[in-house]
OpenMM code with the backbone's topology and positions (N, CA, C; nanometers):
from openmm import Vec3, app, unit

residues = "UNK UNK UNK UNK UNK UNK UNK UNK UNK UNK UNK UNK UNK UNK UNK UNK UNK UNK UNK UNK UNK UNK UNK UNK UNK UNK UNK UNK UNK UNK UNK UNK UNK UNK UNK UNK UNK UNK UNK UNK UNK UNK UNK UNK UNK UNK UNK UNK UNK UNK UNK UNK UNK UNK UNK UNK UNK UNK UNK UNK UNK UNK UNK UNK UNK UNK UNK UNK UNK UNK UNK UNK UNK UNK UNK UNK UNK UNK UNK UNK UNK UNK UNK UNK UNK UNK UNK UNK UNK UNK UNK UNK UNK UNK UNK UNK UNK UNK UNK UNK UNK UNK UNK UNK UNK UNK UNK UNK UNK UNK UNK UNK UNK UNK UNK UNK UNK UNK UNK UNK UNK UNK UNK UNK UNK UNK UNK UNK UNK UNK UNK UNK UNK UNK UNK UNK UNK UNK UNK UNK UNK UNK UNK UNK UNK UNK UNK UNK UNK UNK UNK UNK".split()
positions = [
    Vec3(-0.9233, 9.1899, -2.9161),
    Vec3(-0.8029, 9.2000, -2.9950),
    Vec3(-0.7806, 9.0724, -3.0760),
    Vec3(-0.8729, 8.9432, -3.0129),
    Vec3(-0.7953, 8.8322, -3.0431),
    Vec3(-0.9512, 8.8099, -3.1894),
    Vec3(-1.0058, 8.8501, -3.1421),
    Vec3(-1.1193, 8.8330, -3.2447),
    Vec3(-1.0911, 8.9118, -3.3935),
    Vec3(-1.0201, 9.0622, -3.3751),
    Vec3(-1.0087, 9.1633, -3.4773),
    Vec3(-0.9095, 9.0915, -3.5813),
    Vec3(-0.7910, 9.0080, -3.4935),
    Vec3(-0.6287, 8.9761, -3.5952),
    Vec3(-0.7124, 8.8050, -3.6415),
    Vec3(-0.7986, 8.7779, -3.5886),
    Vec3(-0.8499, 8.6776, -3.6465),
    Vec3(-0.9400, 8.6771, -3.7773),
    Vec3(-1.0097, 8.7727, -3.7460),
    Vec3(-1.1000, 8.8445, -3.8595),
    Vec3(-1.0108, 8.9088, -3.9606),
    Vec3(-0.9470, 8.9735, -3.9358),
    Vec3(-0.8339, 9.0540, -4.0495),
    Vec3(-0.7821, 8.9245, -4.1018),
    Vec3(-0.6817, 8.8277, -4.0560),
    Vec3(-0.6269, 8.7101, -4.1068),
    Vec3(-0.7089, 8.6597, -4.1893),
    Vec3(-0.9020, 8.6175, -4.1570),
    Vec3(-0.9625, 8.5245, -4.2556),
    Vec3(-0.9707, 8.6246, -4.4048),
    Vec3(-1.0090, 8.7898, -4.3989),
    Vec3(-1.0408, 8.8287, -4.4446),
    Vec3(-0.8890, 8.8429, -4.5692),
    Vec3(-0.7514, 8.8532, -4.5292),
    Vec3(-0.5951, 8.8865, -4.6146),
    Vec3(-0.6136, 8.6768, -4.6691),
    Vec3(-0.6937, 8.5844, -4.5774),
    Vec3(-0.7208, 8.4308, -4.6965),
    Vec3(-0.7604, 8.4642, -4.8058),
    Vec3(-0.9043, 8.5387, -4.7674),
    Vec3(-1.0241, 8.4857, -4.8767),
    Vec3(-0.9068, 8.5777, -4.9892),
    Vec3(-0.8956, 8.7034, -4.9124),
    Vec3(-0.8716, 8.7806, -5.0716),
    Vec3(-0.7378, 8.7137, -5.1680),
    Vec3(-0.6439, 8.6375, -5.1161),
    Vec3(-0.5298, 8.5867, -5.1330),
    Vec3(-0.5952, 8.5027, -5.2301),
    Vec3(-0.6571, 8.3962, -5.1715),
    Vec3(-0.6849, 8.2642, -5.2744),
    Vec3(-0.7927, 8.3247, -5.3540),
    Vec3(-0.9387, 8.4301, -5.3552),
    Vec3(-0.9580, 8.4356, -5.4468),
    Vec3(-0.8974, 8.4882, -5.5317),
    Vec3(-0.7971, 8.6125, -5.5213),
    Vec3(-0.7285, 8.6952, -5.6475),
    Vec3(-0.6455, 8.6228, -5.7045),
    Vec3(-0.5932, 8.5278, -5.6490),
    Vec3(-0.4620, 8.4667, -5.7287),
    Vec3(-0.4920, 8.3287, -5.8400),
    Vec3(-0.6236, 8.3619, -5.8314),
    Vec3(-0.6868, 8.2329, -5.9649),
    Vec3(-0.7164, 8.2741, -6.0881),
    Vec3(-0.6271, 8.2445, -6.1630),
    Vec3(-0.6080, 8.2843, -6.2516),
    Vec3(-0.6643, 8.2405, -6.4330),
    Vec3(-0.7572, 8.2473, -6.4644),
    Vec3(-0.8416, 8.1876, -6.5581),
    Vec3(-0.8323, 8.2457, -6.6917),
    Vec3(-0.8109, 8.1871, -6.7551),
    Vec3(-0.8534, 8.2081, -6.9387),
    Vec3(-0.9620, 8.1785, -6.9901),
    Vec3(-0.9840, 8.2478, -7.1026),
    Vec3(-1.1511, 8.2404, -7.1435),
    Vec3(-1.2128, 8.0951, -7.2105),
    Vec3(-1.0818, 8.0176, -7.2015),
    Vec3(-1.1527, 7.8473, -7.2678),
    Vec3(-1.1236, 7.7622, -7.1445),
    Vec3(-1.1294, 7.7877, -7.0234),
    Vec3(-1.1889, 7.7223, -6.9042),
    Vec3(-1.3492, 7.8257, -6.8865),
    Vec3(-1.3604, 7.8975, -6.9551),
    Vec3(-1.5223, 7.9410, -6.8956),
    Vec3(-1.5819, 7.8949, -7.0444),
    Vec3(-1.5654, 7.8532, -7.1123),
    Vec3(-1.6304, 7.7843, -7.2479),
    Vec3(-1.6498, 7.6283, -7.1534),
    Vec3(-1.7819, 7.6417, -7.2138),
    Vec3(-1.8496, 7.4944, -7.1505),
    Vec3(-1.9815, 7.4622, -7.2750),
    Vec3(-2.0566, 7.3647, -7.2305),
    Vec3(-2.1389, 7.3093, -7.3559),
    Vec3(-2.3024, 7.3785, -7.3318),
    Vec3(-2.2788, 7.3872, -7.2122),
    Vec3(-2.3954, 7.4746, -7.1727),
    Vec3(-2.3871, 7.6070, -7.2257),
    Vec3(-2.3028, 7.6759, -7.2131),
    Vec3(-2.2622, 7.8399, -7.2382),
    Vec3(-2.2851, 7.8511, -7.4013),
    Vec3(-2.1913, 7.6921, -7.4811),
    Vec3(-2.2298, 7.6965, -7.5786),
    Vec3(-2.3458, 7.7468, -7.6634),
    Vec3(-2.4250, 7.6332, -7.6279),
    Vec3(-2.5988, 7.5981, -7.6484),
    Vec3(-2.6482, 7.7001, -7.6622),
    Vec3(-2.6138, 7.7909, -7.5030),
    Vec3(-2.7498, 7.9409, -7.5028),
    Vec3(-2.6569, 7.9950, -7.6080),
    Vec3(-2.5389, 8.0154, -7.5954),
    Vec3(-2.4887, 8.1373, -7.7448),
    Vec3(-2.5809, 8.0935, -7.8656),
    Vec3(-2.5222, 7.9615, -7.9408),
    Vec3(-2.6292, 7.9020, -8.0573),
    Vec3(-2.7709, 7.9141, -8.0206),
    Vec3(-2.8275, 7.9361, -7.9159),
    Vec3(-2.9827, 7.9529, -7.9302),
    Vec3(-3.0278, 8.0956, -7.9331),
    Vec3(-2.9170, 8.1892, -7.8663),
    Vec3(-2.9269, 8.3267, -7.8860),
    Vec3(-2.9047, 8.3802, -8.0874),
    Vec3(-2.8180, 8.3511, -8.0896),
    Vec3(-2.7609, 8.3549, -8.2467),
    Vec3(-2.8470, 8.2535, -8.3665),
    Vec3(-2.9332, 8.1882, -8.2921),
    Vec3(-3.0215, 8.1558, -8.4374),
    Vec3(-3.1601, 8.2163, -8.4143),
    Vec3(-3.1797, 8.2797, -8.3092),
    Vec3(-3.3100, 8.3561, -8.2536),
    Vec3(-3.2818, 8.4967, -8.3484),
    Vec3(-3.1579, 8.5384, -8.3385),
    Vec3(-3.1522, 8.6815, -8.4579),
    Vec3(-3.1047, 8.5897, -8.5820),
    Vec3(-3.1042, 8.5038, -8.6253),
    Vec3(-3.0550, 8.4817, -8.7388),
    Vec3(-2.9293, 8.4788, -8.7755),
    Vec3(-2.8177, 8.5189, -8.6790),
    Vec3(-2.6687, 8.4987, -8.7340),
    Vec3(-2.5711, 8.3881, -8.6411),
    Vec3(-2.5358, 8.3199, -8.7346),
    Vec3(-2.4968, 8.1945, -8.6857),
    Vec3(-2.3157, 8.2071, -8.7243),
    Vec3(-2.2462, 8.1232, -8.6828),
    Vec3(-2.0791, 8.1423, -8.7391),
    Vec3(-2.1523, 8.0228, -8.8267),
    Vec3(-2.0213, 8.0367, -8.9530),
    Vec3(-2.0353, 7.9455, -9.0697),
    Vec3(-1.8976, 7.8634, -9.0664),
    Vec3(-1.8547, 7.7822, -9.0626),
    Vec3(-1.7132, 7.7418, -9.0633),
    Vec3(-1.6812, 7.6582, -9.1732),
    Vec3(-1.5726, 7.7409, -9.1734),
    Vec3(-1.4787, 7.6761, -9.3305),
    Vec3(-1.3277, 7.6566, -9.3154),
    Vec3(-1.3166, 7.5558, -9.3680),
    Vec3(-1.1561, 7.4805, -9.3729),
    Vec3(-1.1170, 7.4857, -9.4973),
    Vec3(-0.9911, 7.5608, -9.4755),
    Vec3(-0.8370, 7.5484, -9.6221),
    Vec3(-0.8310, 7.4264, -9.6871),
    Vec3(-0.8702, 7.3082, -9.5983),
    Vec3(-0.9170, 7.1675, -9.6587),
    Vec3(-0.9836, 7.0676, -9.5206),
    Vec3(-1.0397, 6.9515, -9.5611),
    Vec3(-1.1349, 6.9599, -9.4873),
    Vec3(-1.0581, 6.7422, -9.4758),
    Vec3(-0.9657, 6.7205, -9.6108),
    Vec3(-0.9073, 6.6498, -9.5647),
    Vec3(-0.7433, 6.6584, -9.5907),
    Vec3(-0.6485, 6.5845, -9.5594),
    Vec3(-0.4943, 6.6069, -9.5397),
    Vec3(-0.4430, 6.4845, -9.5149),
    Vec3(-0.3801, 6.4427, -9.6505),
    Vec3(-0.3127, 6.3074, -9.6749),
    Vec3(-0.1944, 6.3168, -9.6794),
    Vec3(-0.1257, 6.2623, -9.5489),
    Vec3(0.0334, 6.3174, -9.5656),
    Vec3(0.1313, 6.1996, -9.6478),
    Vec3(0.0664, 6.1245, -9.7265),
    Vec3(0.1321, 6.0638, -9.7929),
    Vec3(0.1866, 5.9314, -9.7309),
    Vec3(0.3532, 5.9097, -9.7605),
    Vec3(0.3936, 5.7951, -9.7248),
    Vec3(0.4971, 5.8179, -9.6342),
    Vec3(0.4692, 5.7787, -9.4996),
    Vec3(0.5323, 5.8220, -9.3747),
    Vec3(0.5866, 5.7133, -9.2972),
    Vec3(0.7024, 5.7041, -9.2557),
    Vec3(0.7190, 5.5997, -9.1348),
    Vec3(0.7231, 5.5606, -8.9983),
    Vec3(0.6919, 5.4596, -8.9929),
    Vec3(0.6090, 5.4168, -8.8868),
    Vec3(0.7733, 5.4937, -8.7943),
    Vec3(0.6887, 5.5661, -8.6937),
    Vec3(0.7126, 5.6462, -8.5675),
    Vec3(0.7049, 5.7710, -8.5872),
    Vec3(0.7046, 5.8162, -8.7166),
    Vec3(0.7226, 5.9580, -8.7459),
    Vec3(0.5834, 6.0288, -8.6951),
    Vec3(0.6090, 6.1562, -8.6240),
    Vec3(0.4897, 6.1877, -8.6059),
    Vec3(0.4910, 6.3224, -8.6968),
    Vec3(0.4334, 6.3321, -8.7714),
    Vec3(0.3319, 6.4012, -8.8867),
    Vec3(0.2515, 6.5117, -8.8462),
    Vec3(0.2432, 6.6316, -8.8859),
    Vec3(0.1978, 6.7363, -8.8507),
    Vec3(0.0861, 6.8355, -8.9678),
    Vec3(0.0031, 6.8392, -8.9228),
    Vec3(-0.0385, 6.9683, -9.0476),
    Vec3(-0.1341, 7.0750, -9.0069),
    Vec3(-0.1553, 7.1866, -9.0713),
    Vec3(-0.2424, 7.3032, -8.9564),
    Vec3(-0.3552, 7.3101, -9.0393),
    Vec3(-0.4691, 7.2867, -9.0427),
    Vec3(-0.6202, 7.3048, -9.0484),
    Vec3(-0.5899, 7.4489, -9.0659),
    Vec3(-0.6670, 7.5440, -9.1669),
    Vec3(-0.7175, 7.6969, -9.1375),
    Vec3(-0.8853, 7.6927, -9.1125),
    Vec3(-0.8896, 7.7243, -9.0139),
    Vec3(-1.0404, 7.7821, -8.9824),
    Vec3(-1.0876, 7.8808, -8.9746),
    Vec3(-1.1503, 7.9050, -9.0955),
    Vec3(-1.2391, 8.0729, -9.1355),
    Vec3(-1.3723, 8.0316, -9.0503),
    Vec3(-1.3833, 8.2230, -8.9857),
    Vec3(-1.5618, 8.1801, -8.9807),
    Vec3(-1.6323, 8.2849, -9.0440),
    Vec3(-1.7070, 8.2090, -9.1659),
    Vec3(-1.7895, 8.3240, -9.2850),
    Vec3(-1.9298, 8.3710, -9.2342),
    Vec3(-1.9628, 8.3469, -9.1107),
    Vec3(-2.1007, 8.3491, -9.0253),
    Vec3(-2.0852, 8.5107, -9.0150),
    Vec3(-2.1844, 8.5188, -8.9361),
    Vec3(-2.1981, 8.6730, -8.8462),
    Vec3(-2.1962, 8.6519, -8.6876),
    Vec3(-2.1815, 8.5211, -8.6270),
    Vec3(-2.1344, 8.5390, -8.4830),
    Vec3(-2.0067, 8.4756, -8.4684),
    Vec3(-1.9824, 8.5077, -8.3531),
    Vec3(-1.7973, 8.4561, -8.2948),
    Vec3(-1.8409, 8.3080, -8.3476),
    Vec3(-1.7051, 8.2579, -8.3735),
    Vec3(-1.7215, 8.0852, -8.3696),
    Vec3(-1.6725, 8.0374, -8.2463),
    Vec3(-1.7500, 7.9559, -8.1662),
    Vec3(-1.6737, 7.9338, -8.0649),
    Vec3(-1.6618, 7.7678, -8.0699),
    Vec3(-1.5328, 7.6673, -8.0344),
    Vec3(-1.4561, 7.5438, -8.0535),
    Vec3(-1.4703, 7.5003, -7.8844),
    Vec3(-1.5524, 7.4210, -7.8810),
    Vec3(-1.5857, 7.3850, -7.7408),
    Vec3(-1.4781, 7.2677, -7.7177),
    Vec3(-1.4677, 7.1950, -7.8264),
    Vec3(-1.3661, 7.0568, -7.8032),
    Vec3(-1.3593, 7.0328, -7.9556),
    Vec3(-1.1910, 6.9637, -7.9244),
    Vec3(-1.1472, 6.9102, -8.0492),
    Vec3(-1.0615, 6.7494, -7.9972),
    Vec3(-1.1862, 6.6589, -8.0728),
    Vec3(-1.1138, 6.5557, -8.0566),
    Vec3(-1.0383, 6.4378, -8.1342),
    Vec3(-0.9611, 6.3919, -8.1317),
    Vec3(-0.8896, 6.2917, -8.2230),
    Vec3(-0.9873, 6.1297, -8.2308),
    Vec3(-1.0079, 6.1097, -8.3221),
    Vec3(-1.0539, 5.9526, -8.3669),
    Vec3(-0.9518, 5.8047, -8.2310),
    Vec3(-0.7998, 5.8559, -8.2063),
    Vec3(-0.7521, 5.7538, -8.1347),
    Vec3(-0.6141, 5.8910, -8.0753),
    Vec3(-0.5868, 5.8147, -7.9757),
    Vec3(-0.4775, 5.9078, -7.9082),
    Vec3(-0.3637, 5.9335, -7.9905),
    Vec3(-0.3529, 5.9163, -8.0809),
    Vec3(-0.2450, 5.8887, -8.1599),
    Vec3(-0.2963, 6.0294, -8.2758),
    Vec3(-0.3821, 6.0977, -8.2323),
    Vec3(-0.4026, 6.2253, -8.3341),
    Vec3(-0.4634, 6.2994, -8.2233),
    Vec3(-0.3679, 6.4054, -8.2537),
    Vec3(-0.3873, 6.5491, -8.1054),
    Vec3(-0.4187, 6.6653, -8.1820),
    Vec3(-0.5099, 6.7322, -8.1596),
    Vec3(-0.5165, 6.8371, -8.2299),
    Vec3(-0.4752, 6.9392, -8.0821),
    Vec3(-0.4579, 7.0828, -8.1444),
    Vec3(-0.4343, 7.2204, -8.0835),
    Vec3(-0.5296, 7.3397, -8.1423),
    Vec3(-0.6170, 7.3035, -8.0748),
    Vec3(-0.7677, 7.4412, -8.1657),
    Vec3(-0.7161, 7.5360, -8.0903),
    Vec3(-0.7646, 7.6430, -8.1824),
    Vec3(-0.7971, 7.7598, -8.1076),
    Vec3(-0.8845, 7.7589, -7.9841),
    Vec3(-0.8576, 7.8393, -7.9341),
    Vec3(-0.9186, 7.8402, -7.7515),
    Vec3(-1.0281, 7.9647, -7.7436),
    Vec3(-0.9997, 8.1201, -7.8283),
    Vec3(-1.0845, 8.2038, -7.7965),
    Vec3(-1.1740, 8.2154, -7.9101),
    Vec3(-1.3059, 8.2639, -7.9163),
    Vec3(-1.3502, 8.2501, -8.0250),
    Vec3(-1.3117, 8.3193, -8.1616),
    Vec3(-1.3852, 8.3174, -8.2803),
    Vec3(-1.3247, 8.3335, -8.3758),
    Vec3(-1.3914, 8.3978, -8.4911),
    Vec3(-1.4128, 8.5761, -8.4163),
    Vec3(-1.4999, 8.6503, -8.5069),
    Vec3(-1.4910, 8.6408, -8.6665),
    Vec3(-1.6412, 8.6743, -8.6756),
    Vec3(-1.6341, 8.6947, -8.8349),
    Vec3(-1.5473, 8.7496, -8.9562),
    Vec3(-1.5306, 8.7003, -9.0113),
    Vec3(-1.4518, 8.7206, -9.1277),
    Vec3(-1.2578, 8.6947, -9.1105),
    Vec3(-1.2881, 8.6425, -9.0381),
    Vec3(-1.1489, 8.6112, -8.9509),
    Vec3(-1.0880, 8.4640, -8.9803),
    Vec3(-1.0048, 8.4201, -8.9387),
    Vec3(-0.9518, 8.2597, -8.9112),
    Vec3(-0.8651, 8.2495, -8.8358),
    Vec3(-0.8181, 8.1323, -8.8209),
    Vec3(-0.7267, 8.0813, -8.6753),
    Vec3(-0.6770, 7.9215, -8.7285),
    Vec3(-0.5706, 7.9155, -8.6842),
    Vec3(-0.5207, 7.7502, -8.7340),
    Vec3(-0.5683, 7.6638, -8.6103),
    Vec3(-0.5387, 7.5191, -8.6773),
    Vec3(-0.5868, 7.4215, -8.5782),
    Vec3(-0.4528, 7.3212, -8.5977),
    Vec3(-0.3630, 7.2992, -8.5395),
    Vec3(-0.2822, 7.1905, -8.5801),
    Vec3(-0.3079, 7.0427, -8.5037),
    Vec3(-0.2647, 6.9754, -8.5612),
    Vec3(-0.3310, 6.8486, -8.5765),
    Vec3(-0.1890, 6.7177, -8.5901),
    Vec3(-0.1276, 6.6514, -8.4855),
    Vec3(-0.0240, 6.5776, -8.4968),
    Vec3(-0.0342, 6.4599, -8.4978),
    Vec3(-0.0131, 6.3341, -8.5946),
    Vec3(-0.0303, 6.2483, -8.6122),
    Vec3(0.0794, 6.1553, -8.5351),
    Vec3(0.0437, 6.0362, -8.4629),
    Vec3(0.1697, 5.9900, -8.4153),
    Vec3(0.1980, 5.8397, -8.5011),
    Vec3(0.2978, 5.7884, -8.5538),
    Vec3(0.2269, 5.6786, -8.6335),
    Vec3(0.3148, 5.6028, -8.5654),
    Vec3(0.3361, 5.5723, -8.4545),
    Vec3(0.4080, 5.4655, -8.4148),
    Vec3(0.3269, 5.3324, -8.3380),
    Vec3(0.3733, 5.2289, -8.4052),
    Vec3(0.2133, 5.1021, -8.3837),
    Vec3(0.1400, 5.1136, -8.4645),
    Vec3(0.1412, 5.1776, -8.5854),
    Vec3(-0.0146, 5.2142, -8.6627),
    Vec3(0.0783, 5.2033, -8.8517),
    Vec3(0.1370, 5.0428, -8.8698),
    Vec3(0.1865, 5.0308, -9.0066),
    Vec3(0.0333, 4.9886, -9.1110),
    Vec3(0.0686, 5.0671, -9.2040),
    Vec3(-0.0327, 5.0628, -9.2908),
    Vec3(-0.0836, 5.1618, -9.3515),
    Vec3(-0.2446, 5.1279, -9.4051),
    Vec3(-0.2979, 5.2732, -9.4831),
    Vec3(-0.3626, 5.3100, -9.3324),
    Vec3(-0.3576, 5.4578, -9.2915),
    Vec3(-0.4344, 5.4948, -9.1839),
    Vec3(-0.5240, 5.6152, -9.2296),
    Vec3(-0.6446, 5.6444, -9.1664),
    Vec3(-0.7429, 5.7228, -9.1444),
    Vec3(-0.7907, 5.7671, -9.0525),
    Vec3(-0.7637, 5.8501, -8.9774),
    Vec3(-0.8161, 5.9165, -8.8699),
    Vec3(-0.9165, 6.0544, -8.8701),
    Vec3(-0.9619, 6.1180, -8.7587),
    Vec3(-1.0863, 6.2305, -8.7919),
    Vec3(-1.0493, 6.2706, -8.6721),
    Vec3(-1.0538, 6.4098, -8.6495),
    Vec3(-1.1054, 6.4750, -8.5337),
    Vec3(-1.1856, 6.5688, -8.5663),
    Vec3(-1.2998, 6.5921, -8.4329),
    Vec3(-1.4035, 6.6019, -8.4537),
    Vec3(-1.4134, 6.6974, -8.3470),
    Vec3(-1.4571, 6.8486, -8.3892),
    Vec3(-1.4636, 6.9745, -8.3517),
    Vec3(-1.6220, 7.0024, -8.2986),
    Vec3(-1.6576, 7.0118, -8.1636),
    Vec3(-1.7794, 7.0345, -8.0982),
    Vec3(-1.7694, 7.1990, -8.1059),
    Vec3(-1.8683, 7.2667, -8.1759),
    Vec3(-1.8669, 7.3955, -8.2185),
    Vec3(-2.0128, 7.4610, -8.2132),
    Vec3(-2.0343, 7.6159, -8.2157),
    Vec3(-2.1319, 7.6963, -8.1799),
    Vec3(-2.2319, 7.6878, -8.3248),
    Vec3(-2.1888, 7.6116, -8.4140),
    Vec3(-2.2117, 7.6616, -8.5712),
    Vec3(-2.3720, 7.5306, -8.6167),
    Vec3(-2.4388, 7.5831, -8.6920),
    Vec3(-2.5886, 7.5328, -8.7105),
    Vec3(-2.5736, 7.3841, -8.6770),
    Vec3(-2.4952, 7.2804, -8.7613),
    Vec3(-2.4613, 7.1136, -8.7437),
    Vec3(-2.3966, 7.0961, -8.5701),
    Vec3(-2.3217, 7.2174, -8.4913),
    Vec3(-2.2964, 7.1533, -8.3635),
    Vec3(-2.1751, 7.0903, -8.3469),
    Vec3(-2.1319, 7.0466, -8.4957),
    Vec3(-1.9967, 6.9849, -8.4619),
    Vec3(-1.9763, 6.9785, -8.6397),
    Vec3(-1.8283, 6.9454, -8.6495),
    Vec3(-1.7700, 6.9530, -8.7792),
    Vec3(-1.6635, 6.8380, -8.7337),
    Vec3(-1.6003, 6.7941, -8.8721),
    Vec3(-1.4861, 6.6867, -8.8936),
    Vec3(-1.4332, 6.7192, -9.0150),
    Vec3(-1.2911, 6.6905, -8.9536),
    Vec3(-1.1707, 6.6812, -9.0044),
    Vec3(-1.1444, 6.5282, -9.0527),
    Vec3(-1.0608, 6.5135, -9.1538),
    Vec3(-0.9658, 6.3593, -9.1587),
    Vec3(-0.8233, 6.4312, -9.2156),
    Vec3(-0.7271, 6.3048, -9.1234),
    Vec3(-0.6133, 6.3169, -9.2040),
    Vec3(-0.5625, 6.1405, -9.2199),
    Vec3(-0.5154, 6.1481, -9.3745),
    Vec3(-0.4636, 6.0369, -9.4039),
    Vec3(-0.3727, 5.9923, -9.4010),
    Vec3(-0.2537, 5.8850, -9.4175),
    Vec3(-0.0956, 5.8145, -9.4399),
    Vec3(-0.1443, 5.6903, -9.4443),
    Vec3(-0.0079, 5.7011, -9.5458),
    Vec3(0.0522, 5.5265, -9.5892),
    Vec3(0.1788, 5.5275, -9.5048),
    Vec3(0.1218, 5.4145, -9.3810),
    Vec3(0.2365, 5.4097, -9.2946),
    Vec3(0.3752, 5.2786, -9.3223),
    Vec3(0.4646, 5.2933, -9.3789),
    Vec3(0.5733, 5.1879, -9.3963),
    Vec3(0.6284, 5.1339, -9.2705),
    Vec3(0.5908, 5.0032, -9.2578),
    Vec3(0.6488, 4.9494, -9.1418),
    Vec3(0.7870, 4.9755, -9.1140),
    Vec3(0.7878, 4.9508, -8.9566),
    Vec3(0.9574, 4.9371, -8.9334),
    Vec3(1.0205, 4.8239, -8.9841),
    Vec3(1.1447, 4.8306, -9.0131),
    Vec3(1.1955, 4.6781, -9.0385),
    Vec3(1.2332, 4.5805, -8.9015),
    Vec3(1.2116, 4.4668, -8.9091),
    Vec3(1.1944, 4.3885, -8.8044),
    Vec3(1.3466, 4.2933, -8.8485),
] * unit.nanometer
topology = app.Topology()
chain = topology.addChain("A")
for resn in residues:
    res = topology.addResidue(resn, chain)
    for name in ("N", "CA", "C"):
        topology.addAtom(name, app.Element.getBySymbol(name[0]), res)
């Protein structure tokens, strides 16, 4: 008896903790998973092509603390999903928000991109830099400002 409510108990664990994990499809995007997709997709010949609404974004003359915003459009003119493995900023002070699932053909998806300019008076230049399924492997962004100091 004492063996059966023991066995039933491990068996109402496992199923508990495995069912209740709960995953989205850009925790199973990895660089590996990447790779074989791009090596599958240039073996038939169709690759995603990726294209940006603009490729740079000068927000002008901004002040220092303001944080600055603008959304990237990302088309993919290819024939496979585009898939955005990582999107990273040049310094912490530029965060992007990619898309997470991939991004069939003939389609697009925004990327926003927030600039923080506080500590950073001057002309600034930053890049983030998109690790992607597409022939180059990775793509870049810049966004620019003329940051006006605070007054002291």
């Amino acid at each position: 008896m004492i063996n059966k409510t023991l066995g039933m108990l491990a068996i109402a664990t496992l199923v508990l903790t495995t069912s209740c994990k709960k995953e989205n499809a850009s925790e199973k995007i990895d660089d590996a998973s990447v790779a074989a997709a791009a090596k599958n997709d240039e073996a038939s010949g169709k690759l995603p092509v990726i294209k940006f609404n603009e490729e740079e974004h000068n927000f002008g003359t901004i002040n220092e603390g303001d944080k600055a915003e603008t959304v990237f459009t990302i088309s993919n003119e290819g024939e496979a999903d585009l898939i955005i493995v990582n999107a990273q900023g040049s310094c912490g002070c530029t965060v992007p928000d990619w898309p997470k699932e991939p991004i069939k053909p003939g389609t697009s998806a925004p990327m926003k991109v927030t600039f923080d300019s506080s500590g950073k008076p001057g002309q600034q230049q930053k890049t983030v830099t998109l690790t992607t399924n597409t022939a180059k492997g990775s793509e870049v962004v810049t966004i620019k400002a003329d940051v006006t100091p605070k007054a002291k």
